[in-house]
N, C-alpha and C positions, 0 to 999 in steps of 0.2 A: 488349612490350605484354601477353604473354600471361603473365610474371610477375608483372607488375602486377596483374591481374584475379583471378590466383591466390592472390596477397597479400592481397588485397578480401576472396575469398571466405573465408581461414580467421580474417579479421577479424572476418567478419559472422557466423560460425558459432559463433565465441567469443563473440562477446557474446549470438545467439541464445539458446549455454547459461547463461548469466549471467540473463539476463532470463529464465527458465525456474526459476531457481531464484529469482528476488526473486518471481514473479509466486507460486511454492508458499508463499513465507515471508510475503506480503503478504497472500494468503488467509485465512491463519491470523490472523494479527493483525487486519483486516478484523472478523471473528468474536468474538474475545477483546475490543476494542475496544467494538462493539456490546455487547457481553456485559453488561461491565463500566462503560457506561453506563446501563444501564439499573438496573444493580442500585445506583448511588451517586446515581440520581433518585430512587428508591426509600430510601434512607437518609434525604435531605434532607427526601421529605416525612414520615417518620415522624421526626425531629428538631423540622420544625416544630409537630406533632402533641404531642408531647411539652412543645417549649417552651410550646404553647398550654394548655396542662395543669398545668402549673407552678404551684405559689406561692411557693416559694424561691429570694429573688435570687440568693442564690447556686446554686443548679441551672440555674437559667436563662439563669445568665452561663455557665456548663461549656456549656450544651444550646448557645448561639450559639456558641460559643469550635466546638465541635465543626463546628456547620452550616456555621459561616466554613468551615473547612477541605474540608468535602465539598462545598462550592461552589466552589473551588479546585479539588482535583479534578476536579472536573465540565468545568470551564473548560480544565485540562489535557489530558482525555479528549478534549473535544469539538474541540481544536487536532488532537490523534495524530488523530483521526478522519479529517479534513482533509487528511491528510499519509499517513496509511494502509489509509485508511476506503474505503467502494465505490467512488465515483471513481476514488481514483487506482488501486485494483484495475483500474476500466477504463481506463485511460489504461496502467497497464503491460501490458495487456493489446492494446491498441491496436499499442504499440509495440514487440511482440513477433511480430505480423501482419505490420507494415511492415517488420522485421527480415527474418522471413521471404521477402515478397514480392523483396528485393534481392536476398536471398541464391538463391533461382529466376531472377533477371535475371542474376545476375552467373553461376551455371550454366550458362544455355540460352547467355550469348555466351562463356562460356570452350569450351563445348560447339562452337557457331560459330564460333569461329577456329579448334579444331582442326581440327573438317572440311573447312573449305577450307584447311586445311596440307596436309591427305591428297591434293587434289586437285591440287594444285600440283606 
C-alpha cells in the first residue's frame, strides 16, 4: 500500500512541475496575446479610416482585401485568447493548487503509515 501512495506522490510531483512550467509559458502568451490584440484592432480601425478616405476603386479593393485579413486575424487572436488568454491562465492556475493540495495529502498519509510502521 505504501508503494502505491509512493508511486501517487512522484506522479503528482511530476505533473506539479509540468504545470509549473505551462502555467510560466501561459503567462507569457497571456501577455503577447493581449498585446497583439489590441495593436490589430488598432490596424482595422485605421484601414477602415483609410478605406473611408479613398477614391480609387482600386485602393479601396487593396484597403478591404487587407481589413479582410486583419479581421481574420483578429478572429484567430481572439480564439488563441480563449485557449491562452486570463482564464485559462486561471484555470492552469487553479490546477496546479489542486495538484498541490494531493500531493500534501498524499505526503501527510505516506507520512501516516510510516509512523504507525515505527509503532508496530
Amino acid at each position: 500500500m505504501l508503494s502505491v501512495y509512493k508511486k501517487q506522490k512522484k506522479i503528482l510531483f511530476a505533473r506539479k512541475a509540468n504545470l509549473e512550467v505551462q502555467e510560466e509559458s501561459q503567462a507569457e502568451s497571456a501577455e503577447e496575446t493581449a498585446a497583439d490584440l489590441i495593436t490589430v484592432q488598432a490596424q482595422i480601425k485605421t484601414a477602415e479610416t483609410i478605406i473611408a478616405n479613398l477614391t480609387d476603386p482600386k485602393a479601396i479593393k487593396e484597403q478591404q482585401s487587407e481589413k479582410t485579413t486583419l479581421e481574420y486575424r483578429l478572429f484567430l487572436l481572439n480564439k488563441k485568447k480563449d485557449s491562452f488568454g486570463p482564464s485559462a491562465y486561471i484555470m492552469k492556475q487553479f490546477e496546479l493548487v489542486r495538484v498541490g493540495l494531493e500531493l500534501d495529502a498524499i505526503e501527510a498519509l505516506i507520512l501516516a503509515i510510516e509512523n504507525h510502521k515505527k509503532t508496530l
